[in-house]
C-alpha positions as CSV (number, residue, x, y, z in Angstrom):
1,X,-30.2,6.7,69.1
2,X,-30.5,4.9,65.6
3,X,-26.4,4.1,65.9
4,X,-26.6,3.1,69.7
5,X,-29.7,0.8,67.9
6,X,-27.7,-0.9,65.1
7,X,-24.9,-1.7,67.4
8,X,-26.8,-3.7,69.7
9,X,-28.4,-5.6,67.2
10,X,-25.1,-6.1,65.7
11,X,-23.6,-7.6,69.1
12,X,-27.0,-9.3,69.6
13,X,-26.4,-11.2,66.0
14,X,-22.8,-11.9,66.8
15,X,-24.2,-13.7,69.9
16,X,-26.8,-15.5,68.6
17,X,-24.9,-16.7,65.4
18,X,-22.9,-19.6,67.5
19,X,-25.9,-21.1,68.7
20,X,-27.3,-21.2,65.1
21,X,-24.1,-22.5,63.4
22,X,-23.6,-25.4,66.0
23,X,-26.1,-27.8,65.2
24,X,-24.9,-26.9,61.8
25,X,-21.3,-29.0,62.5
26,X,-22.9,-32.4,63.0
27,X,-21.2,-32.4,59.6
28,X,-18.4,-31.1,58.0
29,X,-15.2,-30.0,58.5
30,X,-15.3,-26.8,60.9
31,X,-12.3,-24.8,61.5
32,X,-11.4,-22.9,65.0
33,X,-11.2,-18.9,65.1
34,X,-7.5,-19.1,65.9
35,X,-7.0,-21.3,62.7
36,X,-8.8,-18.5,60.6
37,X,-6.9,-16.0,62.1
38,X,-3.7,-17.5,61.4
39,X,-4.5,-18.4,57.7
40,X,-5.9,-14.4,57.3
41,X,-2.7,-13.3,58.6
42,X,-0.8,-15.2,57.1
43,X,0.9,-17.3,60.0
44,X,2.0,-21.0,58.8
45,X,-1.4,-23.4,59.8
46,X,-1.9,-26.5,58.7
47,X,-4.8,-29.0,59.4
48,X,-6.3,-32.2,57.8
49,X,-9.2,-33.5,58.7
50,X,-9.6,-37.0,59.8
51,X,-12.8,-38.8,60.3
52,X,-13.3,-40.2,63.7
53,X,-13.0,-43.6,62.7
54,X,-9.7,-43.0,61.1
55,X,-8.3,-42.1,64.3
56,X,-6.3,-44.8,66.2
57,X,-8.3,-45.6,69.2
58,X,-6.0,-44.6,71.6
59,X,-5.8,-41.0,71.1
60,X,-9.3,-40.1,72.0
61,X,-9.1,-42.6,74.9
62,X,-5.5,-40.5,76.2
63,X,-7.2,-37.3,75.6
64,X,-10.4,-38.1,77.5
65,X,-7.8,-39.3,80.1
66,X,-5.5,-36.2,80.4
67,X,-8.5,-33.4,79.4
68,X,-12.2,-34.3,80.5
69,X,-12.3,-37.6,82.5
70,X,-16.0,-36.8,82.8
71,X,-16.7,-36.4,79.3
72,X,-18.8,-39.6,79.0
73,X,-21.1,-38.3,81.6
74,X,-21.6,-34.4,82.2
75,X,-23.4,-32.2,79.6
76,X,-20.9,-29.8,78.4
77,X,-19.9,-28.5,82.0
78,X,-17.9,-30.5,84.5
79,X,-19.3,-28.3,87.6
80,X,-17.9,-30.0,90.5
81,X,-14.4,-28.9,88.1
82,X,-15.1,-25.9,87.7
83,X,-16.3,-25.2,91.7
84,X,-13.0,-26.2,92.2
85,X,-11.3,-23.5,90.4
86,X,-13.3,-21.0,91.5
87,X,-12.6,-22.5,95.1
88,X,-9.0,-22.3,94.6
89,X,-9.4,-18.4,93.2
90,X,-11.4,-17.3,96.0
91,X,-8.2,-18.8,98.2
92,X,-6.1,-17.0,95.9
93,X,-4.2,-20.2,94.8
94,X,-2.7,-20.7,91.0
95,X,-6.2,-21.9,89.1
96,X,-6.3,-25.0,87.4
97,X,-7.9,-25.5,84.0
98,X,-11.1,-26.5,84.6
99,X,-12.5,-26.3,81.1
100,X,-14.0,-29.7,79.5
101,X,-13.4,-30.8,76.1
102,X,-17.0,-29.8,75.5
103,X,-16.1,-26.1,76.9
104,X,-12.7,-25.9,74.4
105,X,-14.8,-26.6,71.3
106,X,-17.3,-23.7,71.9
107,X,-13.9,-21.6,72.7
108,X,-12.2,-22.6,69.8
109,X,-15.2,-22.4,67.1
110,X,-16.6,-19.7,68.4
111,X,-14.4,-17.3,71.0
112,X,-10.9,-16.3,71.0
113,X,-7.9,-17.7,73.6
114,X,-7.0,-16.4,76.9
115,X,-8.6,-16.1,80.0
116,X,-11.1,-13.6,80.8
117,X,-14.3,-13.6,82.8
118,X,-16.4,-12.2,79.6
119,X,-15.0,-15.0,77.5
120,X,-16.2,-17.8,80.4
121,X,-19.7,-16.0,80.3
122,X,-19.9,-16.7,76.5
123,X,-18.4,-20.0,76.7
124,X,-20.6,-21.9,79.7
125,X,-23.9,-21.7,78.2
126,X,-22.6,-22.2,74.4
127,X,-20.9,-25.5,76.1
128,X,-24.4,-27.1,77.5
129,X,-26.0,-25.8,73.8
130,X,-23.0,-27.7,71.9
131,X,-24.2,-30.6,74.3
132,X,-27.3,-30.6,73.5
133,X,-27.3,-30.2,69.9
134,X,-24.3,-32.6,69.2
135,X,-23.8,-36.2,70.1
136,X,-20.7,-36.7,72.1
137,X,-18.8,-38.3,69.5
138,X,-19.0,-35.4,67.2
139,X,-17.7,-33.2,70.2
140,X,-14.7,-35.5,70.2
141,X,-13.8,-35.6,66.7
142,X,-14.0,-31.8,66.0
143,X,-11.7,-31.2,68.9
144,X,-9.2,-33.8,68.1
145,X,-9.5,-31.7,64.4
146,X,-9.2,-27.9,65.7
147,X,-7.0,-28.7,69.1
148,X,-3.5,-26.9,68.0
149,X,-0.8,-30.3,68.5
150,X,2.1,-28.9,67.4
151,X,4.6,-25.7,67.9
152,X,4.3,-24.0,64.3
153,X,0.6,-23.9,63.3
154,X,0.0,-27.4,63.4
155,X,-3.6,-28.0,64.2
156,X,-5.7,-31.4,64.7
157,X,-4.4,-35.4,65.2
158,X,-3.3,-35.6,61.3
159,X,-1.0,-32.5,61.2
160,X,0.0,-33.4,65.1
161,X,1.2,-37.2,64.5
162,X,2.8,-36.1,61.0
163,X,4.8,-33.4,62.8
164,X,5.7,-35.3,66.1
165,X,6.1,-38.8,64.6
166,X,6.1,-38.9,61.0
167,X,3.3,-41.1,60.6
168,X,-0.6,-40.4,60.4
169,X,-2.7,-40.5,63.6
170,X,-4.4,-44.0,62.1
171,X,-1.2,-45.4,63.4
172,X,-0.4,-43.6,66.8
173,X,0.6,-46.1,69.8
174,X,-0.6,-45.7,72.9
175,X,2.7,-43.7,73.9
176,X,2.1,-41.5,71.1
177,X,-1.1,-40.8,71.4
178,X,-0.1,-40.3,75.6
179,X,2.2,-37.9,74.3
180,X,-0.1,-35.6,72.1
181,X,-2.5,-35.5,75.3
182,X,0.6,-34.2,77.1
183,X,1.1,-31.5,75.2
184,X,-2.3,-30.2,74.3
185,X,-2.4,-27.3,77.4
186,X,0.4,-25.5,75.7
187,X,2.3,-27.4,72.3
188,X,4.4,-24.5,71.9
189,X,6.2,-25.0,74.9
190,X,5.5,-28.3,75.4
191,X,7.0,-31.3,72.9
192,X,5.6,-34.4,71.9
193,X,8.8,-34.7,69.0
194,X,11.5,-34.8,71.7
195,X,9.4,-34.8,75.2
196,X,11.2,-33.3,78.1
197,X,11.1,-35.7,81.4
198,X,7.5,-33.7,82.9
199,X,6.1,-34.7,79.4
200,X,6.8,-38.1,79.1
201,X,6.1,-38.4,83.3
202,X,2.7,-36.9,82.6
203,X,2.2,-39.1,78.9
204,X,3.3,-42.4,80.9
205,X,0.1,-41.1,83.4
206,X,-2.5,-40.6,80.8
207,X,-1.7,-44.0,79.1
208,X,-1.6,-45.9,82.3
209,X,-5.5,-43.8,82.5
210,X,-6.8,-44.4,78.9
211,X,-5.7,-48.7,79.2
212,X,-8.5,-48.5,82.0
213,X,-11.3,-46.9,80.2
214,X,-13.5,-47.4,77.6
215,X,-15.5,-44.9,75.6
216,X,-17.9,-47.4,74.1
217,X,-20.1,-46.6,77.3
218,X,-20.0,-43.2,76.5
219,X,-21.4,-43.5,72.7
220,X,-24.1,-45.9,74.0
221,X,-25.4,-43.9,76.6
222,X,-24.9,-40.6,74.4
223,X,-26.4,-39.7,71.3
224,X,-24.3,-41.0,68.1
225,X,-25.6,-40.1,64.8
């Protein structure tokens, strides 16, 4: 009884400790569970952090574009997305990724990769807490800082431009920054260094997306601290 006692308020803390660590990353330089597990094993990572406002412009533009084009306006949880996808399992079609930017932060701080319906169960609520307790901005900069960009444990816009165009992601174009957004659902199979014709089809896409938008109306109708 005492052991059944101390493992559920074991699980219990492991639960809770996202929700009191998140409000903790309106500063700092946070690092995803898969980086940690790479740098404990031993796996080649690299990652430096790079303040939003060191960020060309039209990366986070590109990756609002190709990843979230909600971002601006739901609160952590795209749900007409994500009624979709579980629309198109019930049919018994291929699923789309229906996760928002907002949803792949609380995945990548907190969970682990993959698909499973436990992980999703974790990951909704923690996504509208993340909302809540960050300003959108921050979202955006911690996931262009933990989002893996390259094929070899290259994580984040810095180690992603370096490794794909040999200069720092202050300087990305708006081809190059398409191109990164490209590649983010898988950048092992997917190249942003020599793009195959479905990545530069999908990069010419997203660019043609992020010269309409703005995401000034998204940090003045969001919280930005």
């Amino acid at each position: 009884m005492r052991v059944a006692r101390n493992l559920l308020l074991i699980v219990l803390a492991a639960l809770l400790l996202p929700y009191l660590l998140a409000p903790l990353y309106r500063t700092g330089h946070p690092v995803s569970t898969l980086m940690a597990w790479r740098y404990l094993t031993g796996a080649p990572m690299s990652r430096q952090w790079v303040d939003f406002s060191a960020i060309s412009p039209y990366l986070p533009r590109s990756v609002v574009s190709a990843e979230d084009a909600k971002f601006c306006s739901h609160h952590g949880i795209d749900w007409d997305a994500l009624r979709e996808v579980i629309d198109d399992a019930e049919d018994g079609e291929v699923t789309r990724g229906g996760s928002t930017i907002t949803q792949q932060v609380a995945k990548n701080l907190f969970l682990w990769p993959g698909r499973s319906v436990v992980r999703k169960a974790l990951e909704l609520p923690l996504a509208l807490w993340i909302d809540l307790v960050l300003p959108k901005q921050r979202i955006l900069e911690i996931y262009l800082n933990i989002a893996e960009l390259g094929p070899s444990g290259q994580f984040g816009a810095q180690a992603g431009s370096t490794y794909a165009f040999g200069r720092p992601a202050s300087a990305l174009s708006p081809r190059d920054a398409a191109l990164l957004a490209a590649i983010l659902p898988n950048p092992v199979k997917r190249s942003a260094r020599t793009p195959g014709a479905g990545v530069r089809r999908l990069a010419g896409t997203y660019m043609a997306r992020a010269q309409a938008s703005s995401l000034q109306r998204c940090w003045s109708e969001n919280r930005v601290y």
